[in-house]
Structures are given as structure tokens and as C-alpha cells.
N, C-alpha and C positions, 0 to 999 in steps of 0.2 A: 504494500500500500504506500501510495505518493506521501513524500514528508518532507515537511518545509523546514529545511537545517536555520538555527540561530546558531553564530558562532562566533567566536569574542571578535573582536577589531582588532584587526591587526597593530595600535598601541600596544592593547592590552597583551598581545601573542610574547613582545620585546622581553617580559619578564622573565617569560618561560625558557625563551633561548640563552637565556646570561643563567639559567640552570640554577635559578631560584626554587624555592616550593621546597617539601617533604626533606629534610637536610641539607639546605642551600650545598649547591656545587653535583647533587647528584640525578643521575639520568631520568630518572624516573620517579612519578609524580604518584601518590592515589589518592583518590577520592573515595570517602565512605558515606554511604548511605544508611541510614536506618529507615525500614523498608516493614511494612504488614507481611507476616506470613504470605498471608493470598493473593500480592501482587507481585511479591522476589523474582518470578519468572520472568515476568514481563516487564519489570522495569531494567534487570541485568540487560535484556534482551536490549531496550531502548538506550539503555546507559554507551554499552558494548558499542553500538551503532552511533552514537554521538563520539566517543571516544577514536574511533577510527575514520569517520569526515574530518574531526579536527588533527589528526595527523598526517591526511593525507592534504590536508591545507594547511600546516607547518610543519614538514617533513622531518626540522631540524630541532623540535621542542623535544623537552623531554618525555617519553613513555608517556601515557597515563592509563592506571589501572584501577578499575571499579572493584568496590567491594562492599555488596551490599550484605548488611546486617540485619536480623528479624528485629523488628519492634514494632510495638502496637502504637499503631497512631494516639490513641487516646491517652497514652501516657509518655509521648516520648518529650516532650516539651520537661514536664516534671524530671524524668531522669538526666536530660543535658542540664538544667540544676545542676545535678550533682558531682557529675564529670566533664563540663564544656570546658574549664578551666584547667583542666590536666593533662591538653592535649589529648583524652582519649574518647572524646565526642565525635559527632559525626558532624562531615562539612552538611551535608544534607539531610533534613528529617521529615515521614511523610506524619503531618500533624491532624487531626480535627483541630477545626476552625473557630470553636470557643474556647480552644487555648491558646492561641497566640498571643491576647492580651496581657496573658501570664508571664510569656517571655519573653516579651517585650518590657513591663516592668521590671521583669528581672534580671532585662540589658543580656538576654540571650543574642537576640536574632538581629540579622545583618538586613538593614531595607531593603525591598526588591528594588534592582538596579535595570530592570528591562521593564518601564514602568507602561509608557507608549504600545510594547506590546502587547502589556496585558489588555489595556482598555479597548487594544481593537479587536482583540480576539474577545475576552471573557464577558458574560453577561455582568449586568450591574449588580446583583444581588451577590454575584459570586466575588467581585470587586469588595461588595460593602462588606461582608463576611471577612474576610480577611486582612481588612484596615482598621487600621488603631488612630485616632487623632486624627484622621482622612490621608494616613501614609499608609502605602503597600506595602504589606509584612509576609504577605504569600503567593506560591505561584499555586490556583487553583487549578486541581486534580479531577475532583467526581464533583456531583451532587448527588447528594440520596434523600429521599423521603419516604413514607412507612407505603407499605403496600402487604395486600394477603397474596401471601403466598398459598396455594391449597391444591388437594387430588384430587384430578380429575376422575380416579377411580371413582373417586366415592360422592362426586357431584359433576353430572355433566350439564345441567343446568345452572352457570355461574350466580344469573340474578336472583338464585336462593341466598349469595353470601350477599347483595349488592346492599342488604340495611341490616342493624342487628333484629327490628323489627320484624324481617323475613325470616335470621336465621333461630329467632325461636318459633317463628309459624312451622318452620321443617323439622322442629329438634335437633339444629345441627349446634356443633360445638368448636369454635376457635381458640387458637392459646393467645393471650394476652397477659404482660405483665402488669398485673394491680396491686404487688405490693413489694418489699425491699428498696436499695438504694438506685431503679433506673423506672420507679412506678412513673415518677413525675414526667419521666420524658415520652412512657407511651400509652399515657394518656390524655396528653397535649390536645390529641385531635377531638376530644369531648367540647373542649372550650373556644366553639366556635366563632365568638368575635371578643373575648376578653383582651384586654389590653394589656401587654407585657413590654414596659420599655418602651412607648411610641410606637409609630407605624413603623420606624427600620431597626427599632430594638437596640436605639443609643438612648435610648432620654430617659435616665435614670428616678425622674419627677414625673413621670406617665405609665401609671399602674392601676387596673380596673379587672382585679380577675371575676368577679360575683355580678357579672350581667345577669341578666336577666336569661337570656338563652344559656348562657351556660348551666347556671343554675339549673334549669329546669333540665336538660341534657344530661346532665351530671346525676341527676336524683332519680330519673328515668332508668339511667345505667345499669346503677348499681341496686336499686328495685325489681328491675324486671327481667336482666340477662345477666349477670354476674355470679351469682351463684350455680345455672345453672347450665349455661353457656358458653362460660369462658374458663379454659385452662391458664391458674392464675400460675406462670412457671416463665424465665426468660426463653427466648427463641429458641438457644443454640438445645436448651432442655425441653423443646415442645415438639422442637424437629423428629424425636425418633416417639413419641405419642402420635404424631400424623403419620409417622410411615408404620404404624401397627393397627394403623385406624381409629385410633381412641377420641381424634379428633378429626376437623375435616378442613382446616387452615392455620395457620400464623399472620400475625399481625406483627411486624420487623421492616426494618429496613435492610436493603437492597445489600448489603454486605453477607446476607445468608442463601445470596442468590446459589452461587456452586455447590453448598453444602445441600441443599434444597436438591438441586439437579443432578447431584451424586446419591439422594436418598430414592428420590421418584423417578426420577429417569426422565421417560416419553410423560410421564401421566403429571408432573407439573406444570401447573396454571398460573398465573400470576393478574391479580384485580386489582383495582382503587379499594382502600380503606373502606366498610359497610358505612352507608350513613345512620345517623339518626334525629328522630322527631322531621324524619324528609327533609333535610340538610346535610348537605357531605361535609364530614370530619374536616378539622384544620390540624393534620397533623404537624411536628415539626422537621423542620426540613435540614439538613447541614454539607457543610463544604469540607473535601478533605486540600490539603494541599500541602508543598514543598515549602520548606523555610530554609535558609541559609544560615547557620551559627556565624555569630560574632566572633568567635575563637579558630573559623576556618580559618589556616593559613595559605589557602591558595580561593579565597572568597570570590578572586574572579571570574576561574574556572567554574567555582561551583555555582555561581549564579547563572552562568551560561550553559551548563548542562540544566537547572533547574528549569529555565524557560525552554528547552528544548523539550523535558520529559513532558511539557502540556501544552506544545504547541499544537495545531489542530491534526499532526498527522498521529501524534503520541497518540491522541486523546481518542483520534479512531481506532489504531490499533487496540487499544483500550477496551474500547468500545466491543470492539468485534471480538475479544478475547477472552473479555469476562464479562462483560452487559453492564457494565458502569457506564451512565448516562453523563454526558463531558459536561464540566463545566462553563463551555461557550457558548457561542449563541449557535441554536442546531442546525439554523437555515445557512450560517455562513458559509458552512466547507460543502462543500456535492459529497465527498465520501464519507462523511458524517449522516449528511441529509437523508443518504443514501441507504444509511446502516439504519437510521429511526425508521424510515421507511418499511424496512425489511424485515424489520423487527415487533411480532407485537407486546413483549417482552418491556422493548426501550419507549413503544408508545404509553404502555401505562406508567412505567416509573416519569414520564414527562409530562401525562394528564397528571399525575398526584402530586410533582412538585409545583405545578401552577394554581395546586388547592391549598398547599402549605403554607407555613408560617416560617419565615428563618429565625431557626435558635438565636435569639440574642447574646452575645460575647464579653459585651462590659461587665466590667469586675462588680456590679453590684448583681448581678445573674446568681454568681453565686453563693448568694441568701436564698436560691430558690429553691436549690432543688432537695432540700433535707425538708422545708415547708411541704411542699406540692408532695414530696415523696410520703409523708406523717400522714397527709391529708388524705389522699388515697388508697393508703392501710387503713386509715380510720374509717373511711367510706366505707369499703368493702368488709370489716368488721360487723358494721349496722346491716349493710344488705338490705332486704327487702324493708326493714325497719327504720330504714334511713331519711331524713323527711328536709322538705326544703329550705326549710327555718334553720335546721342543720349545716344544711352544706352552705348556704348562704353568707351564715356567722362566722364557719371556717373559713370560707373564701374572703369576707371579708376581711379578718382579723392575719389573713395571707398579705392583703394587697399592703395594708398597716404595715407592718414585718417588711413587706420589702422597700416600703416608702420610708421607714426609720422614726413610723411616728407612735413604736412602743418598745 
């Protein structure tokens, strides 16, 4: 597949040749990545392929060799903390998008330096996700947002999961988590027009969880489908209850897609989130992407391979490899357009991110999620006994909490 190389300017190449980098004076350069298990293939794969266009356009720099490392995005910001300063961090780390704030105050991460490229490839929302103080702190990778995953064995009529209204008219049963510490994030999509943060999720003075439709959604829920309906357990533990039939979907995002596809084979389906009260869920939605550490000492390089790993050829490959839906805009590239097209897979993870909410990233977010998370163990505690006067006071006495006026 066609790919459109970014490759340092020839200034930047000058350093390389006078045999700077990885022990000044020596041949050979590397670059580490810290990488998600489920992408290491394919990003050695793009890394390898950037590394050898840039030698073969300064024939006389030094080597450079990739070595990517397993890490989970969601913690890798936390552990360069601990080791960026020792030399034994990675020039490049693949992050979720409501950490970068973190490392940034923590004077980890290097700005992105390919800024022009980002804004004409990447959508705005994937922009604002990964900006701090309105500077670029990441090169965005995916978007994900929650979708049911479910067997086709065991339902070949989709629009039985299409509301949870239907799926107890059928007695069916999806896994959803409603309680421990990641309640609060997949349940998001209940709270249909509450206000978290503003509309782009900066304005720390704009918080409204206890509308009124939420409220009512919320009290619905866990009254009428929750006890009976839903497998209260994380994805990656709901995953082998759907493939013995105990259930008939998951509720997750798009990062359980391969495991999904290695359990069900042909008989995996994939829907928009069920609505309910005849409203589609707002689930939350997020960005993964590339940072560069502050402690790189070859930061040039590594900013130039990062804009290459998501430039629009990476992102189809991407695309086509593992069903990560790009962070740009879909209509821009034809072999992108091309891949959504062909996919009805990538159509629905693009219907459900255009129904989302992007997680909010400022640092006062995290007051949230131990509230929201309390709140919907408590919820599901009461169950059908659960009344609206209830969830109201709690959601109110949330919004208080995160506004700092208790």
C-alpha cells in the first residue's frame, strides 16, 4: 500500500553524519519504542520501513535500529516517570490521550515538531485530544469508541441488540462493566447530554452530570436491564462467556476487536452501542497516539519516524491490519476511503465515534473517575430499587465534587 514518507530535512540529517546520537562518534543509532502488545507487528513493520527510506536518502548517516518494547498504552506515560531520566526510557511511546497532560506537567514529553502536518492530515477532535494549553503533545494513532461486539450464532437478527429495550423483549444478555475501577468509563454512554468539562472537555467551570435525561436513562438502566441482562465483568472476562454462549455481546471498545475475531471466527458481528429511552448512547470516545520523551537523545529522529508511523499510508496499513479506524479525516486519502468503504467493521466503529463524547484530559478529569466509578456500584447495588430522587442527589453531589464546591 502507497505511503507518503516524512523524512527529517536535510539540516536536521548534518547531525547524524558528524556520528552524533547513541554514544557520540558511533555508527549506529536506535531508536526504542514502547509499543501495545497488539500493535508490535505492525509498527516494527512501519518503523523497519521508515528506517531504510531514511538510509537510503543519507546513505552516509549512521545505522538506525528499531527496537520496539511491549507497553501498554494506558500506563506508559506513568512508567517514563520513572525511568525517562536514566537514559533507559523510550524515545517513542504509544500513549492514550488522557495522559499526556500528565506528562507534560511532568516535563516528560518533547512538542510535536511536525505541527502543519498534523492539522492537515488529522481530524480536529483528534488534534484537541492530544493538546495541552492548545500545543501539540501527540502524533495521533486510532480512535476508538464502545461498540457491541456479538455472535452471530446466537443472533442473526442484529436489531434485537439495537436498544436494551429490545434486548430484554428477547431475553438476551450482554456483558457490560457496572462496577470496579473502569465502571465510570463504560457507562458514559447512559448520560446522554450531561455536561463534562464544556463542549470540548477543557472548561474545568462546566459540569452538569444530573440532567434530566440522564437521570431518567440512568434509573431506567439499572431498574429494568441490569440485573438481568447484563454480564457485570470487564471485556477481556466477558469475551470467553460469549464464546460459550452464556451471553450474546460485549459492550468494549475496538481494542478487543482481534481477540473477538480469534474467539468467533466467521460468526463475529460488530453494532453501535443499544440505545435507550429511543436515544443512542453517548458513549466515550478516545485517541491513542505517539509522544516523543524529552530525554530522547536523538529527538529529531524520533519525531520524524513518529509523524511517519501516522501519516495517512501508516494509518491505512493500520487500518487494513487490525481494523483501527485512523485518526484523520476518512475522506482525505482514497486508500483509506477505500478501506471504510470495504469494511463494514470500520463503518460502524465511524457511525459510533460520530455518536460519542471525547474523554476529557485536563487534570481536573481526574476527580472523576473514582466518583462516577462509586456511583455506578452504588447504582447497581439498588437495582431495580433504585429511584430517581437517588440517582439525581448522587449525580448531583458528583457535579459539586468535581466543580470543588464540597
Amino acid at each position: 500500500m502507497k505511503k507518503s514518507i516524512l523524512l527529517l530535512l536535510p539540516t536536521l540529517a548534518v547531525s547524524l553524519l558528524s556520528g552524533c546520537g547513541n554514544g557520540g562518534g558511533s555508527n549506529e543509532v536506535t531508536l526504542t519504542i514502547w509499543e501495545d502488545e497488539s500493535n508490535k507487528t505492525v509498527v516494527e513493520s512501519l518503523a523497519k520501513e521508515w528506517a531504510g527510506a531514511y538510509m537510503t536518502q543519507y546513505p552516509l548517516a549512521p545505522k538506525i535500529n528499531i527496537n520496539v518494547v511491549k507497553q501498554t498504552e494506558k500506563s506508559a506515560i506513568e512508567k517514563m516517570g520513572t525511568v525517562a531520566s536514566t537514559g533507559h526510557g523510550p524515545d517513542i511511546a504509544a500513549v492514550t490521550h488522557d495522559t499526556i497532560s500528565g506528562g507534560v506537567s511532568n516535563r516528560l514529553l518533547s512538542p510535536v515538531k511536525f505541527v502543519h502536518e498534523m492539522k492537515e492530515i488529522m481530524t480536529e477532535d483528534a488534534l484537541d485530544a492530544v493538546s495541552v494549553n492548545d500545543e501539540l503533545y501527540g502524533y495521533p494513532i486510532t480512535a476508538e469508541s464502545m461498540v457491541l461486539m456479538y455472535d452471530k450464532s446466537q443472533v442473526s437478527d442484529v436489531t434485537k441488540l439495537a436498544s436494551f429495550e429490545s434486548i430484554k423483549a428477547n431475553d438476551l444478555k450482554v456483558g457490560l462493566q457496572l462496577t470496579g475501577d473502569d465502571a465510570g468509563y463504560y457507562t458514559w454512554g447512559l448520560y446522554t447530554d450531561s455536561v463534562l468539562f464544556g463542549e470540548k472537555g477543557k472548561t474545568s467551570t462546566e459540569v452538569n452530570i444530573a440532567t434530566t435525561k440522564s437521570v431518567n436513562n440512568v434509573t431506567k438502566f439499572y431498574n429494568e436491564y441490569a440485573k438481568d441482562h447484563i454480564f457485570d465483568y470487564a471485556p477481556n472476562v466477558n469475551l470467553p462467556h460469549l464464546k460459550a454462549k452464556r451471553i450474546q455481546g460485549i459492550i468494549c471498545a475496538p481494542y478487543m476487536l482481534s481477540q473477538a475475531k480469534n474467539s468467533l471466527g466467521e460468526n463475529l458481528g460488530i453494532a453501535k452501542v443499544p440505545s435507550i429511552n429511543e436515544e443512542n448512547e453517548r458513549p466515550f470516545s478516545g485517541y491513542k497516539a505517539y509522544v516523543v520523551s524529552k530525554y530522547s537523545t536523538n529527538g529529531a529522529l524520533a519525531h520524524d519516524l513518529a509523524a511517519y508511523l501516522v501519516n495517512y499510508g501508516s494509518q491505512a496499513y493500520r487500518l487494513q491490519q487490525l481494523g483501527y479506524l485512523p485518526a484523520s479525516k476518512l475522506d482525505a486519502d482514497q486508500d483509506i476511503k477505500d478501506l471504510i468503504d470495504a469494511s463494514e467493521e470500520a463503518g460502524i466503529f465511524s457511525e459510533s465515534l460520530n455518536e460519542s463524547m471525547v474523554m476529557p484530559s485536563i487534570p481536573a478529569m481526574n476527580g472523576f473517575w473514582s466518583l462516577m466509578n462509586n456511583a455506578s456500584s452504588n447504582f447497581k447495588t439498588k437495582g431495580a430499587e433504585l429511584t430517581k430522587a437517588e440517582v439525581q442527589s448522587t449525580l448531583q453531589e458528583v457535579t459539586k465534587s468535581l466543580l470543588g464546591q464540597k
